[in-house]
N, C-alpha and C positions, 0 to 999 in steps of 0.2 A: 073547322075545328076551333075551338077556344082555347085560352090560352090558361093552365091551372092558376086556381084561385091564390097561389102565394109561391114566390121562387125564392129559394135560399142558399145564398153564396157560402157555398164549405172550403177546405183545404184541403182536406181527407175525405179519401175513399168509400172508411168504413163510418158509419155514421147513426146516432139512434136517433127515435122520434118518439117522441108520447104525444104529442097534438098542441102541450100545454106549458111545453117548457120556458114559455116566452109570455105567457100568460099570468096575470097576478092571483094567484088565489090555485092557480096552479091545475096539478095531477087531477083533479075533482071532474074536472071539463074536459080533458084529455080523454087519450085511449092509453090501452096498453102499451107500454115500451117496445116497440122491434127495432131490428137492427139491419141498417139497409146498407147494399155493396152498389158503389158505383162504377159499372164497367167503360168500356171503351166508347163507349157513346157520349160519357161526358157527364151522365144526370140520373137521377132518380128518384120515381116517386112513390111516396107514400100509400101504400093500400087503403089505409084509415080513413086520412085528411085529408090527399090527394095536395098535402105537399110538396112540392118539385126541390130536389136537393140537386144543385150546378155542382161541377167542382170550377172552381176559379183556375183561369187557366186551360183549360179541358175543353172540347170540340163541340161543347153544347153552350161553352160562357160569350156571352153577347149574341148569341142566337137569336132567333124569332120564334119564342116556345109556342105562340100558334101554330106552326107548320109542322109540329116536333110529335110522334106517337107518345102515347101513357108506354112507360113502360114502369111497372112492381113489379115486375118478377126478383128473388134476390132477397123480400121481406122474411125476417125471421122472427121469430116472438123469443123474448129475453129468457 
C-alpha cells in the first residue's frame, strides 16, 4: 500500500477541502468544496485529491499512513 500523496495535520473534526486552498491562484485548480467528518479512526480522506486530513492528537497522528486503509466515506459536497 502507499502512503497518500499529502497528510494534513487538523484540530477539528469537521473539516472542508477544495483541492486549492493552499494553492496561489487558488479555487481554478481545485475541486468543489466538501465537507469531511473525521471519526474514530483518527483521519480522513478526500474523495477528490485523495488528501489525508489527521486530527492532531487522534489514533491515526504519527501513524504509518502506509499501513492505514483509504477511508472517504463522510464526503459531503457544500
Amino acid at each position: 500500500m502507499l502512503p497518500p500523496p499529502e497528510i494534513v495535520r487538523v484540530s477539528q473534526t469537521r473539516i472542508a477541502c477544495d483541492g486549492a486552498s493552499d494553492i496561489p491562484g487558488g479555487a481554478a485548480l481545485g475541486h468543489p468544496r466538501v465537507w469531511l467528518q473525521i471519526d474514530e479512526h483518527g483521519y480522513i480522506d478526500c474523495g477528490y485529491c485523495d488528501r489525508r486530513f489527521v486530527l492532531i492528537g487522534g489514533p491515526a497522528d504519527g501513524a504509518d499512513h502506509s499501513r492505514l486503509p483509504d477511508i472517504s466515506e463522510g464526503a459531503s459536497p457544500q
